[in-house]
C-alpha positions in Angstrom: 105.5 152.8 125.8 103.5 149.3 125.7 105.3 146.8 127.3 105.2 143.2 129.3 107.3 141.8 132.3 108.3 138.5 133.2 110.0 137.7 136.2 112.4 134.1 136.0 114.3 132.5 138.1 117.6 130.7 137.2 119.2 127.2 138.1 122.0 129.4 139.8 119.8 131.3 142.1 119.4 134.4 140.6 116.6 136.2 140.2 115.5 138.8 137.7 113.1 140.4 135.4 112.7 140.5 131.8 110.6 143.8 130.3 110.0 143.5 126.7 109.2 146.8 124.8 108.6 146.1 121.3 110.2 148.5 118.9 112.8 149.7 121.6 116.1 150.8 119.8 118.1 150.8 123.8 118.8 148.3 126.3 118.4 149.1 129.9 120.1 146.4 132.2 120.9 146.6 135.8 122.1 144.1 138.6 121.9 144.3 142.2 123.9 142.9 145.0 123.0 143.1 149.1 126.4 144.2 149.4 126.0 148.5 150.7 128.5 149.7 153.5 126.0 147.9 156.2 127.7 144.6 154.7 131.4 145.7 155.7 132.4 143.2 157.8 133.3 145.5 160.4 132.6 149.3 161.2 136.3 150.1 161.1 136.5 149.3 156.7 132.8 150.7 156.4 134.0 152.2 153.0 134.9 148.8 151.9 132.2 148.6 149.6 132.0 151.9 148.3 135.7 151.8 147.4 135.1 148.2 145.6 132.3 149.4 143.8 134.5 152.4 142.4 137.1 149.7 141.4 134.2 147.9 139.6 135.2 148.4 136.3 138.9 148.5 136.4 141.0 145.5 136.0 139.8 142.5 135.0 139.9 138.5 133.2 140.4 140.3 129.8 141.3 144.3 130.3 145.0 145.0 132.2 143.3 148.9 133.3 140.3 150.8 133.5 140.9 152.9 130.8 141.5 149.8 128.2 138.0 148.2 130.1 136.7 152.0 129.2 137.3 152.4 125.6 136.0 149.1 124.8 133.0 149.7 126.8 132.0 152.7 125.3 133.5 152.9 122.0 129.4 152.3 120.5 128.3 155.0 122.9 127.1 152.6 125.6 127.0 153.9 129.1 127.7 152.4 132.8 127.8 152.8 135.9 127.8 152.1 139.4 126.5 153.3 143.1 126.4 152.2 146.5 124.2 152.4 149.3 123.7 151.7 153.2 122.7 148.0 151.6 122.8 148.0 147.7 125.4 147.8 145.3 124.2 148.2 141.5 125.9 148.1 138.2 123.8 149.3 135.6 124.7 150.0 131.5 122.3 151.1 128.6 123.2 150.5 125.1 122.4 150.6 121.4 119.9 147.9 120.4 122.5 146.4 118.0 125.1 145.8 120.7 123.3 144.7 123.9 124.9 141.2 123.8 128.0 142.6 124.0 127.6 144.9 126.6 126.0 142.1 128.8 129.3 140.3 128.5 131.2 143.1 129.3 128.9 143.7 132.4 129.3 139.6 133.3 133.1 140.1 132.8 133.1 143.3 135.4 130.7 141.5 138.1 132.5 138.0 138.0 135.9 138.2 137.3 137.3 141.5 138.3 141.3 141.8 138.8 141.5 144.1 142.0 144.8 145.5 142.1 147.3 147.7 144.6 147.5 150.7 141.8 143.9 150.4 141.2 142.7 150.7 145.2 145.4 153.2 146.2 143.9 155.6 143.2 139.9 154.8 144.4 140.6 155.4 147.6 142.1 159.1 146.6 138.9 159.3 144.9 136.3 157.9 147.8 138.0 160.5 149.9 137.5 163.2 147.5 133.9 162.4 147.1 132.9 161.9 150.5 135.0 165.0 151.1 132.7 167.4 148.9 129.8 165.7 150.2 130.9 168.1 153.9 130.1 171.3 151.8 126.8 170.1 150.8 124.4 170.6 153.9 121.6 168.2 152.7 123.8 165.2 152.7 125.5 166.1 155.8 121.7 166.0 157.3 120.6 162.9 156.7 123.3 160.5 157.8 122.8 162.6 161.4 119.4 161.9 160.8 119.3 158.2 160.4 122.1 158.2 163.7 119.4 160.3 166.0 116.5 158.2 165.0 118.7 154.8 165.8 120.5 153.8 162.3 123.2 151.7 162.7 125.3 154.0 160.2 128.3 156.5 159.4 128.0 160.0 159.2 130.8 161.0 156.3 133.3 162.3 158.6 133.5 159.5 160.2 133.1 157.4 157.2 136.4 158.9 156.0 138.0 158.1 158.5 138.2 153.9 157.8 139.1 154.3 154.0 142.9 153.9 155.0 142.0 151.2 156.8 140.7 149.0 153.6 143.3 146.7 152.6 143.4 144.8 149.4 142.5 141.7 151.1 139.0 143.4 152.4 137.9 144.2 149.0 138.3 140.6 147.7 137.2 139.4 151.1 134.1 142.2 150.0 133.4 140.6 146.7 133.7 137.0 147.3 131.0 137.3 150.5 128.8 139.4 148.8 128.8 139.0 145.4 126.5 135.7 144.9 124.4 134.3 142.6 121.5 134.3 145.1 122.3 137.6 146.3 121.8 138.7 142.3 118.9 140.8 141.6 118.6 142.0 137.9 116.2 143.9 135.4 116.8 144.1 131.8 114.3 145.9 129.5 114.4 146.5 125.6 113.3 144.5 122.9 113.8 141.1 124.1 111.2 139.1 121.6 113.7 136.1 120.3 116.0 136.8 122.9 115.0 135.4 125.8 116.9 132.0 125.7 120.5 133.6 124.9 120.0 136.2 127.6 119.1 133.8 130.3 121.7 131.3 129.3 124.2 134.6 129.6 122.6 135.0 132.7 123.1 131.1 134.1 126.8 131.5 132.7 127.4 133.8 135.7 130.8 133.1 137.1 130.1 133.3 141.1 129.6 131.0 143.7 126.0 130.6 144.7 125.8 131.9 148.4 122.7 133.3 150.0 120.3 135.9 149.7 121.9 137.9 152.6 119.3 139.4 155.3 118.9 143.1 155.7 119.8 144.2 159.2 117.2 145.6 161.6 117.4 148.3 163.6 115.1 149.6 166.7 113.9 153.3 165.9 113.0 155.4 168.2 112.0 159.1 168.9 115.3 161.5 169.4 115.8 165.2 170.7 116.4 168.1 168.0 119.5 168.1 167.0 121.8 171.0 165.6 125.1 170.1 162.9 127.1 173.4 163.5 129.0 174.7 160.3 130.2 178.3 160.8 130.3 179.0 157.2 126.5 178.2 157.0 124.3 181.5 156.4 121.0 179.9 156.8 119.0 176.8 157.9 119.0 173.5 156.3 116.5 171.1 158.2 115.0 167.8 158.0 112.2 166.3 160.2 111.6 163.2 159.8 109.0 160.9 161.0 109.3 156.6 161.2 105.9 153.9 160.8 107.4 150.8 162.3 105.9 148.3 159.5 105.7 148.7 155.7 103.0 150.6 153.8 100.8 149.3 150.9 101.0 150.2 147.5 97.9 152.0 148.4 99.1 154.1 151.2 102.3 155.5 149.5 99.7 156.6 147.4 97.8 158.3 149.3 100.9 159.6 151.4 102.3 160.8 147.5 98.9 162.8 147.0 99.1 164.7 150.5 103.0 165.1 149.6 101.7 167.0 146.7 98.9 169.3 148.5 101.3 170.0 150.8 104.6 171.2 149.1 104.0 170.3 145.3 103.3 173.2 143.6 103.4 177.1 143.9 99.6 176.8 145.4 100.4 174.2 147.9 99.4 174.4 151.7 103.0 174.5 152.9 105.4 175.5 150.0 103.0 177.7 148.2 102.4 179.5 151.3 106.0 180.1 152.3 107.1 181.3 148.7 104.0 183.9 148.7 105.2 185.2 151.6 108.7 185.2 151.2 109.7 183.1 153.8 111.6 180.3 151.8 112.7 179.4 148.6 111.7 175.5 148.4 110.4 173.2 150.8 109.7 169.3 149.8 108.4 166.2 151.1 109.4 162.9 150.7 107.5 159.8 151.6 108.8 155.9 151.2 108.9 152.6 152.3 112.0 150.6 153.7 112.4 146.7 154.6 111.1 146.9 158.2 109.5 150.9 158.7 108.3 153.6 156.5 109.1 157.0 156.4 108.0 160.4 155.7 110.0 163.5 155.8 109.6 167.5 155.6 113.1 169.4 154.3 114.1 172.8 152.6 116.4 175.6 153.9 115.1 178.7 155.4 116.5 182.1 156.3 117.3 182.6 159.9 114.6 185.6 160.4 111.8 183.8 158.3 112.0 180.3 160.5 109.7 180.2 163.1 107.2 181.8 160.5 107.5 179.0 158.3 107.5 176.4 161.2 103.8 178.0 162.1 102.6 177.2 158.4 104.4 173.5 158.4 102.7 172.9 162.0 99.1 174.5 161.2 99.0 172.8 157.8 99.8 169.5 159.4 97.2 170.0 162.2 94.7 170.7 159.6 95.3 167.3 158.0 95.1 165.6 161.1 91.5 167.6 162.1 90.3 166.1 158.6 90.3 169.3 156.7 91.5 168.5 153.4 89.3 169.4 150.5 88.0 167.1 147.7 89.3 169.4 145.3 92.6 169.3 146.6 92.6 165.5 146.8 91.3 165.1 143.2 93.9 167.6 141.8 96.6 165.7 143.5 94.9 162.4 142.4 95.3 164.1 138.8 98.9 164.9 139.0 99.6 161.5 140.2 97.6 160.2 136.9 99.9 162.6 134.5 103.1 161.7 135.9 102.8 158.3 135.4 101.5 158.6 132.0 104.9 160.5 131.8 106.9 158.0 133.1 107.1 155.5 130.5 108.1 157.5 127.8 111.9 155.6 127.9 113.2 152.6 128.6 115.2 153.5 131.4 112.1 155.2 132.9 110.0 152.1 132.7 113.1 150.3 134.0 113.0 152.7 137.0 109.5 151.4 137.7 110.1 148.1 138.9 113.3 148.4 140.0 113.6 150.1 143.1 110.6 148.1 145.1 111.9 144.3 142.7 115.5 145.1 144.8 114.1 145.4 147.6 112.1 142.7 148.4 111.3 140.8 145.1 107.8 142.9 144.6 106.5 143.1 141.2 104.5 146.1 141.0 101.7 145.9 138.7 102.1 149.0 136.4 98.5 148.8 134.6 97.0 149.2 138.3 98.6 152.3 138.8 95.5 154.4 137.7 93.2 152.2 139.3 95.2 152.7 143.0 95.2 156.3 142.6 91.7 157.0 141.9 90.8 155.0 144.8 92.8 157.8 147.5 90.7 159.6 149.6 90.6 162.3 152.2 90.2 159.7 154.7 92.4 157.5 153.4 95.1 160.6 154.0 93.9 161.6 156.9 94.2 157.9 158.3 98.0 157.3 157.4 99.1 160.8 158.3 97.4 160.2 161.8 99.1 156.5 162.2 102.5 158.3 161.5 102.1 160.7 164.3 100.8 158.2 166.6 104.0 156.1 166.2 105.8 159.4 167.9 108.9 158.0 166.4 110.8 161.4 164.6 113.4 164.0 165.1 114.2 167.4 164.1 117.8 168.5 162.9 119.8 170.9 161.3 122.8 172.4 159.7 123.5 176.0 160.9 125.9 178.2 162.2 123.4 179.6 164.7 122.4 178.2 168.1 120.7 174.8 169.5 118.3 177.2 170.8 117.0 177.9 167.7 116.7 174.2 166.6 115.0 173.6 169.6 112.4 176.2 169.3 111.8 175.3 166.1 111.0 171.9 167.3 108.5 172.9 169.8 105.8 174.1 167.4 106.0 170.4 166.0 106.3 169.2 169.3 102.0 169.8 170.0 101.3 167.7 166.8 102.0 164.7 168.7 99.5 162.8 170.7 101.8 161.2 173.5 103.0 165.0 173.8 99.6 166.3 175.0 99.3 163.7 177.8 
């Protein structure tokens, strides 16, 4: 879908972009706050923000209850909803053409002038509990909060995350709100078809009814390399494991891409080095890859779950396939069939609203970024083999990673498992 991006800034502080797609019969809006569980103001209430962002559209200036907020919301078929991170909070809503004004006030009325009540934040925190409660029987998410804690993240595994939800009071979640929730701490996209719009959507926006603040700083922390680690869960019958590895600065457009392309030779398909490999030999079901940038360090990660028995013969194909990178032996076929996928799935991605949305979001909330989506084809014809070789080597250089896992087996086997990963590592050959 053809489309063009503005990015304004308002009197208040707030700053946002504006995507117009002509003909679009949906609008797409979302806001952001630096206001995630790293923004509790202390460890003890960590699920401060989470529970306030479930209260979110409950009681507010006009609507006595969530459900009366609810069937006003939605009675056109509009949707919204809201999610929480280590350092976002984002309320988002897509909606008829025909009703967008509407829904924007609704969103305004749920940001701005929310009415937290005792009924309301007893009933959340029953349901916080409940959801970080059925996040323990899900291995993958139990990995990677123990993850971030090995490699040096100042954050909460869920266990103990539960733990400080009775210890949010009423006062915290106003406290919460009134810190956090800024006009310069406001991030916001809003795509559809904006042509004549423009002026009543930014004075919506300028109408905002918070104090200004500040644009609140993302807190560092210092990475560093950990030991393999083992989360024991009896009723686990096989291995779930995650090895991560931390750059300590922040890749280029460029080098995600080229990162993305070796992602994809790697574990992208049923003929990729790692993945393809495993599943021809029966040795595991999926394995992924994951590559991304943060605010300070980038990372890149290797995950799946693998039988007990068939472990330390996928953990020679993940370790040989990764040496062969690093020796330069990737083939220009491979690289241009990677280069190719890249080229099809972002022809692909623009095919809604919500999916060209999703394009700018994620890097715009971070750190203001406008990506440049008419580049995209340019950037990825211009990967190489060296190019991959290069920012695959620079990760292993950093020796900043760890290995863990969710089993009911032993550390022994964790460990072992590590070891073959271990020789990858420059600073381990010394």
């Amino acid at each position: 879908m053809n489309h063009s991006v503005e990015e304004v800034k308002l009197k208040n502080g707030a700053r946002g972009l504006l995507i117009n797609i002509p003909g679009a019969t949906v609008m797409s809006m979302q806001f952001h706050f630096r206001a995630g569980n790293r923004y509790a103001k202390s460890k003890e209430i960590e699920q401060v923000a989470h529970i306030m962002e479930h209260m979110a559209f409950g009681a507010n200036a006009r609507f006595k209850s969530e459900s009366a907020f609810e069937a006003e919301f939605s009675k056109n078929g509009a949707y919204h909803n809201a999610y929480t991170s280590d350092f976002a909070m984002v309320y988002e809503a897509d909606c008829a053409d025909f009703e967008w004004d509407r829904i924007l006030e609704l969103q305004q009325l749920s940001i701005c002038q929310p009415r937290f009540n005792e009924k309301e934040l007893d009933a959340e925190k029953g349901n916080v509990r409940s959801e970080l409660t059925g996040y323990l029987n899900d291995h993958h998410r139990i990995l990677w909060p123990r993850v971030q804690q090995l490699l040096g993240e100042d954050v909460l595994t869920f266990r103990q995350a539960l733990a400080t939800i009775n210890n949010v009071t009423l006062s915290d979640i106003r406290e919460h709100h009134r810190r956090t929730h800024t006009t310069r701490n406001m991030r916001f996209v809003i795509a559809g078809k904006l042509r004549g719009r423009k002026a009543d959507i930014i004075r919506q926006l300028e109408s905002f009814d918070l104090p200004e603040g500040e644009r609140l700083e993302i807190p560092r922390d210092e990475l560093h390399k950990a030991n393999p680690a083992l989360i024991r869960r009896k009723d686990a019958t096989n291995l779930t494991f995650g090895w991560t590895m931390s750059l300590p600065r922040v890749l280029e457009d460029e080098e995600l891409d080229a990162l993305s392309a070796l992602n994809h030779i790697l574990t992208g398909t049923a003929t990729s080095r790692i993945y393809g490999k495993a599943r021809s030999r029966g040795l595991a079901y999926h394995v992924g890859a994951y590559s991304g940038t943060g605010f300070y360090d980038s990372a890149w990660d290797i995950s799946g779950q693998v039988n007990h028995d068939t472990a330390p013969a996928l953990f020679d194909i993940i370790a040989r396939e990764f040496k062969a990178v690093l020796d330069g032996k990737l083939t220009e076929a491979e690289v241009e069939a990677a280069k190719s996928f890249g080229l099809g799935r972002y022809q692909m991605g623009a095919q809604t609203v919500s999916q060209i949305s999703g394009f700018y979001t994620n890097r715009y909330f971070a750190d203001d970024c406008v990506k440049d989506y008419d580049k995209v084809p340019d950037m990825l014809r211009k990967v190489t083999a060296e190019k991959i070789r290069s920012i695959a080597q620079e990760f292993f250089d950093a020796n900043t990673w760890v290995l863990a896992a969710v089993s009911g087996g032993d550390k022994d086997e964790v460990v072992a498992l590590n070891d073959k990963l271990v020789k990858l590592f420059p600073d381990e050959l010394q």
